[in-house]
Backbone bond lengths (Angstrom), bond angles and torsions (degrees), N, CA, C in turn:
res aa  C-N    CA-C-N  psi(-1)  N-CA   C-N-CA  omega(-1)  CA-C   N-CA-C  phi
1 X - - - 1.449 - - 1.520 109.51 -
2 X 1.277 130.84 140.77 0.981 154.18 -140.28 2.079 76.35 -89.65
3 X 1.499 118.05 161.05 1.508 136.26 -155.79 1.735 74.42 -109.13
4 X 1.564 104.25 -173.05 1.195 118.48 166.83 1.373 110.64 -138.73
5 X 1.517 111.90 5.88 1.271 122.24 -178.95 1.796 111.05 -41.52
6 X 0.925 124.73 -27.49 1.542 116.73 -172.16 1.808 99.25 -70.77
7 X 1.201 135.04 -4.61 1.474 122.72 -175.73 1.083 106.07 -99.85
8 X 2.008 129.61 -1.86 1.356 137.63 177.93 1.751 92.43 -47.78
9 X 1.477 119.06 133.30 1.237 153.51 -173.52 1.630 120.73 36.54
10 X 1.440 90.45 31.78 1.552 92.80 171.96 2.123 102.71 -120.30
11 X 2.162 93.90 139.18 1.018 89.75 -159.23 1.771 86.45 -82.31
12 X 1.327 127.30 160.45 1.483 141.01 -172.34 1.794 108.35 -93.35
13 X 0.739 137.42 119.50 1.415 162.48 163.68 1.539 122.06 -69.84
14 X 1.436 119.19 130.58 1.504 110.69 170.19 0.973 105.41 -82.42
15 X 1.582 139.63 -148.56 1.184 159.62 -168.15 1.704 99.51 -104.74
16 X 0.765 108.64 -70.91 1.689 113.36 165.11 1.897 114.61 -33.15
17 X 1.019 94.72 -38.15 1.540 93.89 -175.84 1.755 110.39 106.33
18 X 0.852 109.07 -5.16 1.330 115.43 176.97 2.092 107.68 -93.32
19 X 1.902 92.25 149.89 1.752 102.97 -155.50 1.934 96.26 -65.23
20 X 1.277 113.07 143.39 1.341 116.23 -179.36 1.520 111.27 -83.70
21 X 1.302 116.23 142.10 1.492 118.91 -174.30 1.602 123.35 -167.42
22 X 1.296 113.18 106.14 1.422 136.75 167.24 1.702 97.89 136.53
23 X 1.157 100.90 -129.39 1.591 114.35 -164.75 1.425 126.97 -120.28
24 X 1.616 106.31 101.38 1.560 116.92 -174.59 1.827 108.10 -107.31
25 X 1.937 92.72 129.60 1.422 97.62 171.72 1.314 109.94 -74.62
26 X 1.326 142.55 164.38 1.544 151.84 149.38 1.553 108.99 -120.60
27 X 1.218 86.45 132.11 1.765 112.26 177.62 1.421 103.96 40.41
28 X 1.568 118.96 31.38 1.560 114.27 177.95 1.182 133.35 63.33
29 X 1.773 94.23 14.72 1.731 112.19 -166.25 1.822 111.38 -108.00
30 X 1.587 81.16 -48.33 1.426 102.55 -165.67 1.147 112.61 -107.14
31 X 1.501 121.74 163.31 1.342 139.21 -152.83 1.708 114.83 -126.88
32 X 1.214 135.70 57.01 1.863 126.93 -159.90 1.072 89.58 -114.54
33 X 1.583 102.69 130.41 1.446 127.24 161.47 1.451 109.14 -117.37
34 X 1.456 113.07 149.00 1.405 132.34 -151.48 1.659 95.57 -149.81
35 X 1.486 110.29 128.91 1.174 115.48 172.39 1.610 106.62 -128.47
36 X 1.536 140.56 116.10 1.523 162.86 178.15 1.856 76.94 58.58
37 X 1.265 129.06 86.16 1.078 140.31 138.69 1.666 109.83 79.79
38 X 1.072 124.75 11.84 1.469 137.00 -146.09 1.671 106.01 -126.76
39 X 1.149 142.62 121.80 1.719 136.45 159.01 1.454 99.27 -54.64
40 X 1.301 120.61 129.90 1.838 132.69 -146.06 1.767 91.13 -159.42
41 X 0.969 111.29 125.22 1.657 117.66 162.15 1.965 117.09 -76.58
42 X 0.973 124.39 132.00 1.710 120.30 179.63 1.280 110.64 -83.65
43 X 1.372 109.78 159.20 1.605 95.91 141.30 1.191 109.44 -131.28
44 X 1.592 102.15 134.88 1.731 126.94 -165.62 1.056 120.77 -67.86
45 X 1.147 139.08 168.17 1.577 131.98 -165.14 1.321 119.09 -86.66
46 X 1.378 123.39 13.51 1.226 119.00 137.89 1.361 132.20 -123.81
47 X 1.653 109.47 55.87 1.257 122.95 -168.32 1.366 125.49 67.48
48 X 0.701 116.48 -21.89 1.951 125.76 171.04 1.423 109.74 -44.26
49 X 1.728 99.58 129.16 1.888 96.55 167.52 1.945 110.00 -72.95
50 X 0.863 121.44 116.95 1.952 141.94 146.74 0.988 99.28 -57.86
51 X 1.826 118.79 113.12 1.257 111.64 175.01 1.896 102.75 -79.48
52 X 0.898 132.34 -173.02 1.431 143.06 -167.29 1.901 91.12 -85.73
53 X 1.045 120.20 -76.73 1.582 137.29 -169.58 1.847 102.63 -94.36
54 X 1.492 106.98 106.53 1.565 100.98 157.51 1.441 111.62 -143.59
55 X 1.250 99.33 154.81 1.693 93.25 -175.76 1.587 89.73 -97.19
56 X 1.625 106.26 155.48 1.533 140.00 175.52 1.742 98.41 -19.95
57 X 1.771 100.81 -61.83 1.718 104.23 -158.40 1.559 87.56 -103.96
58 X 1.368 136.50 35.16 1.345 104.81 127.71 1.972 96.24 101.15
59 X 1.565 101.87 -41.74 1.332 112.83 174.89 1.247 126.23 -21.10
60 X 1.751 122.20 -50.97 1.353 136.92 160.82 1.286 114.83 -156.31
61 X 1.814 99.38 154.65 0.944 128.24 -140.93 1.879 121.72 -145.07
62 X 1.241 116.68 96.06 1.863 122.02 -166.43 1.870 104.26 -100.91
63 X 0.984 88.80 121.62 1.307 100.58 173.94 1.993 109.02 -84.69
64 X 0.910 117.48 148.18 1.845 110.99 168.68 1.761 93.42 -163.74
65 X 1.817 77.08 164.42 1.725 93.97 -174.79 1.507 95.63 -150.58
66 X 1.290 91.49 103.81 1.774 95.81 168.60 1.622 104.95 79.89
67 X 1.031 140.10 34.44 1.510 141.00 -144.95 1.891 149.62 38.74
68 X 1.888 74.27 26.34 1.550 83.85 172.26 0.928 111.11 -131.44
69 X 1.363 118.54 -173.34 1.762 117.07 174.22 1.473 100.60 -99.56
70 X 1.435 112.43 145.93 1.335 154.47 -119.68 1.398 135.22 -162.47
71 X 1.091 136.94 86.07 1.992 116.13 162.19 1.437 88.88 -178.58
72 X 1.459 113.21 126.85 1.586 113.50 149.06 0.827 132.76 -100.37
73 X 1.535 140.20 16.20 1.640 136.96 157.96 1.601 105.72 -114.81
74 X 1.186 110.75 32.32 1.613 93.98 159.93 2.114 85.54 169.05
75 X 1.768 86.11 166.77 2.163 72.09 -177.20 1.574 107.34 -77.03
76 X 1.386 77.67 171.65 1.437 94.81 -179.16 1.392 119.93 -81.04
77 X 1.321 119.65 -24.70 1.747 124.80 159.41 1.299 107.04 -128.45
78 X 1.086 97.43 122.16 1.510 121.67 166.50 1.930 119.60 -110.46
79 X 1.372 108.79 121.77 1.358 111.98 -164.75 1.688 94.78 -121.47
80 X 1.366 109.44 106.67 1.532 111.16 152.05 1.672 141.56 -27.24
81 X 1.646 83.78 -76.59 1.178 129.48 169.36 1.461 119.69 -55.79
82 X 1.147 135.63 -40.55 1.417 145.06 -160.24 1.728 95.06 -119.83
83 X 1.368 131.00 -8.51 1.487 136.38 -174.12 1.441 97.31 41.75
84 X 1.545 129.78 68.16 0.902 117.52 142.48 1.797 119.63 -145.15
85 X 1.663 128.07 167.48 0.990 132.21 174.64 1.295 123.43 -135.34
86 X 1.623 121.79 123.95 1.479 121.72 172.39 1.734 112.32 -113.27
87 X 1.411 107.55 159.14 1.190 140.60 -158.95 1.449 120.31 -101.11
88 X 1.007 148.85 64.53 1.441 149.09 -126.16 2.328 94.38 -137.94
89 X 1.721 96.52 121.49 1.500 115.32 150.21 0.761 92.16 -127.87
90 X 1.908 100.05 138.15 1.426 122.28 162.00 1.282 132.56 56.88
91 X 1.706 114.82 3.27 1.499 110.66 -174.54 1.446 102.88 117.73
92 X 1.446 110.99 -9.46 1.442 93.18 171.97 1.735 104.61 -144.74
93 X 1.298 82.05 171.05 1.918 92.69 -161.91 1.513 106.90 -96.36
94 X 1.581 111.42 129.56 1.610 105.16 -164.74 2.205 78.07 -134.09
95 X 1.292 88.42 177.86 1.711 93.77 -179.48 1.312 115.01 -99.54
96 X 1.141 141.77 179.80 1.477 141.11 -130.19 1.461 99.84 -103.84
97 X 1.013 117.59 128.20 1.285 138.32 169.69 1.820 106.62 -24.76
98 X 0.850 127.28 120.93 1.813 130.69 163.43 1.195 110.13 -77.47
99 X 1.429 118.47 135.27 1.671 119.07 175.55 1.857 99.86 -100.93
């Protein structure tokens, strides 16, 4: 599945023109949450991190913070489907953590 990395620091817009905010399905597949116009990760009502971008089955998965990509205990995109995973602080992509 295609990344969403190209919306890193851009704030997201409805159709109206007004800033996008909470939680929009796409094509009944996908899962993006947006907090003051931004791809934003939640945390769910039972404490759980919500990554920002997930598809329905789980397949893949974007973590963001504040409109970038984001996560330090695990990557920030994870792709099932495509077998692959990237590593993202703050907006930028570093390599996988060493245990």
């Amino acid at each position: 599945m295609k990344s969403f990395k190209s919306y890193q620091h851009q704030r997201i817009l409805l159709s109206d023109k007004t800033i996008a905010n909470g939680d929009y399905i796409i094509d009944e597949e996908i899962t993006v949450r947006i907090k003051d116009g931004f791809l934003n990760d939640v945390e769910g009502d039972d404490g759980s991190l919500l990554p920002a971008i997930a598809t329905a089955d789980g397949s893949h998965i974007e973590h963001w913070k504040e409109g970038v990509l984001h996560c330090e205990n695990e990557p920030a995109v994870i792709d099932n489907i495509d077998n692959y995973e990237e590593w993202w602080l703050d907006g930028k992509q570093v390599l996988p953590q060493q245990k």
